[in-house]
Residue frames as qw, qx, qy, qz and C-alpha x, y, z in Angstrom:
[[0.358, 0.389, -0.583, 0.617, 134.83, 251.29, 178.26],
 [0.607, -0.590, -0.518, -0.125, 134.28, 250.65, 181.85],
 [0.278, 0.505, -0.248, 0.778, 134.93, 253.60, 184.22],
 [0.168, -0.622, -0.643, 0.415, 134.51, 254.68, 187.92],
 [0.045, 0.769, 0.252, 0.586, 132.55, 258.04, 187.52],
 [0.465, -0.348, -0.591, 0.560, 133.26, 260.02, 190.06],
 [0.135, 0.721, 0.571, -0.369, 130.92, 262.69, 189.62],
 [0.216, 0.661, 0.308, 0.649, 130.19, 266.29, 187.32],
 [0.305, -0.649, -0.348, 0.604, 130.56, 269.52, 188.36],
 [0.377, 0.879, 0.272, 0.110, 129.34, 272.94, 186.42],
 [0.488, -0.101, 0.190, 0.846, 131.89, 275.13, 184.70],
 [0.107, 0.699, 0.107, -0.699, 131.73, 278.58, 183.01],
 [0.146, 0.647, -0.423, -0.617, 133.65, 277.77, 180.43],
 [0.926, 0.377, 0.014, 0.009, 133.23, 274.77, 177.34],
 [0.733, 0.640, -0.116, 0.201, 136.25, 275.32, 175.98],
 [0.038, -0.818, 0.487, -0.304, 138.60, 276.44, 178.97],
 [0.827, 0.094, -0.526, 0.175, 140.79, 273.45, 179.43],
 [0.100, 0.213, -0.695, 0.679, 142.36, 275.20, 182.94],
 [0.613, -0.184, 0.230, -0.733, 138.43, 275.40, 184.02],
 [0.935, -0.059, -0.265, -0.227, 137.68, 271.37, 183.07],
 [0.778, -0.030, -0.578, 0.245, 141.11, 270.04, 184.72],
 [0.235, -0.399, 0.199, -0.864, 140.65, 272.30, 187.64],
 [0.834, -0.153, -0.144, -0.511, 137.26, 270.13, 187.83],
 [0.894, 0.179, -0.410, 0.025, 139.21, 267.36, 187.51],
 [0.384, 0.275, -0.670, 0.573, 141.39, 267.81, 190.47],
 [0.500, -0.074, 0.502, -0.702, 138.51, 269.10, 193.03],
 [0.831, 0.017, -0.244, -0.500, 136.16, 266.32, 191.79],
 [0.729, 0.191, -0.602, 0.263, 139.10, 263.44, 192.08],
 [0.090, 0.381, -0.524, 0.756, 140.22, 264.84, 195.37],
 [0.340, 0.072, 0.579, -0.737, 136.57, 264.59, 197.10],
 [0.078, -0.079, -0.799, -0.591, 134.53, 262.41, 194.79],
 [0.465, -0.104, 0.226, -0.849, 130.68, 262.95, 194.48],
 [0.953, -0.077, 0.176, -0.235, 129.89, 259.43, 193.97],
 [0.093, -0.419, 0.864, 0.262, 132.07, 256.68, 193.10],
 [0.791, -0.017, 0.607, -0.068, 130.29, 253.76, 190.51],
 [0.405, -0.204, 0.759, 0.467, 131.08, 251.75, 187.82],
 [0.538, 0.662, 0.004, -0.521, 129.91, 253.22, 184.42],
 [0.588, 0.269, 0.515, 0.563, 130.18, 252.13, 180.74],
 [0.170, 0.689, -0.227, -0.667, 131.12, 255.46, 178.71],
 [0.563, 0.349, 0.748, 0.050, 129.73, 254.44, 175.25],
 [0.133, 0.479, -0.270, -0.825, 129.68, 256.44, 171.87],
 [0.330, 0.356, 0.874, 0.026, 126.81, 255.15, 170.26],
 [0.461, 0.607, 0.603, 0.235, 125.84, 256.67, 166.96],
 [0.183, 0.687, -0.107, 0.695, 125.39, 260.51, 167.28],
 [0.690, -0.676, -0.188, -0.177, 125.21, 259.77, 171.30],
 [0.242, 0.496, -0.682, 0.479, 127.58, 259.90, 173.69],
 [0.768, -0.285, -0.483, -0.309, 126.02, 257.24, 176.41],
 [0.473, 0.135, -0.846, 0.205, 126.69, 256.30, 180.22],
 [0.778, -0.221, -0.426, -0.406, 125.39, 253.70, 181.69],
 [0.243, -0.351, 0.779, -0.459, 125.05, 252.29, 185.27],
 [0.313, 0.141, 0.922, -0.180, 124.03, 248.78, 184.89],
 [0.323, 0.447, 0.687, 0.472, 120.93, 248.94, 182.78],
 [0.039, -0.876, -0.402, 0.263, 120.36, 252.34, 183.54],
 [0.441, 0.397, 0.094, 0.799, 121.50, 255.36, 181.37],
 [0.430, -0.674, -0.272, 0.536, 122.58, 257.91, 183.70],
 [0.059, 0.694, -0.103, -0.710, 123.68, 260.48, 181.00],
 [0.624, 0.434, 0.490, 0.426, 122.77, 260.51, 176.89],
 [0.005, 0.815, -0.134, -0.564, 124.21, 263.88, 175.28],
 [0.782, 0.596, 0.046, 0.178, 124.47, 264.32, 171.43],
 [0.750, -0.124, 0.028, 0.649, 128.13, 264.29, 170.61],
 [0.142, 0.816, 0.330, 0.453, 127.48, 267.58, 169.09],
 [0.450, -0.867, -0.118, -0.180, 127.28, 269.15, 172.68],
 [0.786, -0.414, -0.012, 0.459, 130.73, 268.06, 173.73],
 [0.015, -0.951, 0.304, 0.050, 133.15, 271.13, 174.51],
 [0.578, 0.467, -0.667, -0.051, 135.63, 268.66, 174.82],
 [0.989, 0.008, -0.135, -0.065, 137.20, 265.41, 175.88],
 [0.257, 0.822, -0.452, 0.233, 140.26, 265.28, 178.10],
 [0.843, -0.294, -0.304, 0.333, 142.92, 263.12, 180.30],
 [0.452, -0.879, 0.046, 0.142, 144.62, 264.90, 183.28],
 [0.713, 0.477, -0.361, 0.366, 148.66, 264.66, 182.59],
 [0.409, -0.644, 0.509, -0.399, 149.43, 265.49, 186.45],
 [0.302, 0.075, -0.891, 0.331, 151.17, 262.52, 188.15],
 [0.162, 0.156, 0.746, -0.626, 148.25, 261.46, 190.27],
 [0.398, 0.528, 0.273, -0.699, 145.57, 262.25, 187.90],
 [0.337, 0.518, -0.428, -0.659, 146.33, 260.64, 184.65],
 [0.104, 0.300, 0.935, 0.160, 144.02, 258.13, 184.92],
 [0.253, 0.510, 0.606, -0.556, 141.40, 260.38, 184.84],
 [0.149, 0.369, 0.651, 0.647, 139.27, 261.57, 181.62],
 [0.187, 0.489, 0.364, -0.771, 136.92, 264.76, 181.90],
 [0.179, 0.396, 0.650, 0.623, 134.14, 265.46, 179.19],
 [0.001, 0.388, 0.156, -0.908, 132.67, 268.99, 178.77],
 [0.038, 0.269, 0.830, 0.487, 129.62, 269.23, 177.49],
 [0.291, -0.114, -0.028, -0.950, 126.43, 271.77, 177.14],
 [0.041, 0.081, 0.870, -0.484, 123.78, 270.17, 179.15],
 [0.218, -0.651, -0.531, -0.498, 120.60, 272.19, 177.84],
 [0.419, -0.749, -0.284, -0.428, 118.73, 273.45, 180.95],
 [0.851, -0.424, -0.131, 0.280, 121.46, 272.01, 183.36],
 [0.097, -0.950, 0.267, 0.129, 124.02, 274.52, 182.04],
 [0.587, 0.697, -0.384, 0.149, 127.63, 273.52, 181.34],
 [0.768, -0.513, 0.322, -0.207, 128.78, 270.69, 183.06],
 [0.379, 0.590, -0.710, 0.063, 132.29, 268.65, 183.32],
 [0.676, -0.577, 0.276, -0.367, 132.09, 265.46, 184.18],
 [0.008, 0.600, -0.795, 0.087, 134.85, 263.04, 185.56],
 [0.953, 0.121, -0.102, -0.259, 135.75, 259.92, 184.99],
 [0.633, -0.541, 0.530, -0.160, 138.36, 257.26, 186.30],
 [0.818, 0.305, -0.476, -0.106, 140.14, 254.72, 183.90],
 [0.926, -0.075, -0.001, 0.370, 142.07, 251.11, 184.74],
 [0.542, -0.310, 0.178, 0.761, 145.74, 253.23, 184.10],
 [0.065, 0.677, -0.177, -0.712, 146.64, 256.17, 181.89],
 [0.078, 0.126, -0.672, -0.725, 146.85, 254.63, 178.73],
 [0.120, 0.523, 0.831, 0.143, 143.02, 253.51, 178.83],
 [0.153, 0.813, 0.382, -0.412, 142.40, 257.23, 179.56],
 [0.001, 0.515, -0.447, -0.731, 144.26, 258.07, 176.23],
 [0.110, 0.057, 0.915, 0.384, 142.54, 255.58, 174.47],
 [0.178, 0.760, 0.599, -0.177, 138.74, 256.85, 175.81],
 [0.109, -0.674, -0.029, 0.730, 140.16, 260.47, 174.96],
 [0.074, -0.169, 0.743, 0.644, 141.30, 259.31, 170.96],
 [0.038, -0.356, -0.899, -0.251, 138.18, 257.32, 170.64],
 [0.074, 0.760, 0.461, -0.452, 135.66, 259.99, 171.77],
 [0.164, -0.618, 0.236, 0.732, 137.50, 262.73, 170.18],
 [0.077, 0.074, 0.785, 0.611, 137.31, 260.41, 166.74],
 [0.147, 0.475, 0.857, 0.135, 133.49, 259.96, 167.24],
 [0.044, -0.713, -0.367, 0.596, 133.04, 263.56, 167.71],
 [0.043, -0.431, 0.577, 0.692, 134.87, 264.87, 164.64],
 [0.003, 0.121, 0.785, 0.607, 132.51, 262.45, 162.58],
 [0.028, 0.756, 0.637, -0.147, 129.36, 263.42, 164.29]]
């Protein structure tokens, strides 16, 4: 899938869904970068990539979870939570084409997680 990233920002919680779309509104609102990414689930990997450069590889394992916004204004967006190692617990945001491509990254992560 091709997404604008629009940056990561540390949380407390994995698993609190008010803490990751929280993120997701201050992150959207004031974005820390803005480029085009491929978000990639590649074996036990979760993968993305800026041009040939992989900007984040995390074992699916690590992911707290995988979400789209459902606010009006925000439900193109997609947030993954995910334990970082040394970096701590970080949520970071992501931009689809319309709402249904962020239901479709959300299904299709979710699926790859469940079999990793």
């Amino acid at each position: 899938y091709t997404l604008l990233y629009l940056g990561q920002e540390s949380i407390s919680d994995l698993s609190s869904l008010e803490d990751i779309l929280a993120a997701v509104i201050r992150v959207k609102q004031n974005p820390l970068v803005q480029s085009l990414v491929k978000l990639v689930c590649r074996g036990i990997e979760l993968c993305v990539i800026e041009g040939e450069k992989e900007l984040l590889v995390s074992l699916l394992t690590n992911i707290g979870h995988c979400v789209q916004h459902t606010s009006p204004g925000f439900n193109d967006c997609v947030a993954v939570s995910l334990n970082s190692g040394p970096c701590g617990r970080q949520c970071h945001i992501f931009q689809a084409k319309s709402s249904r491509q962020a239901a479709d990254i959300v299904q299709s992560v979710q699926k790859h997680v469940k079999v990793a």
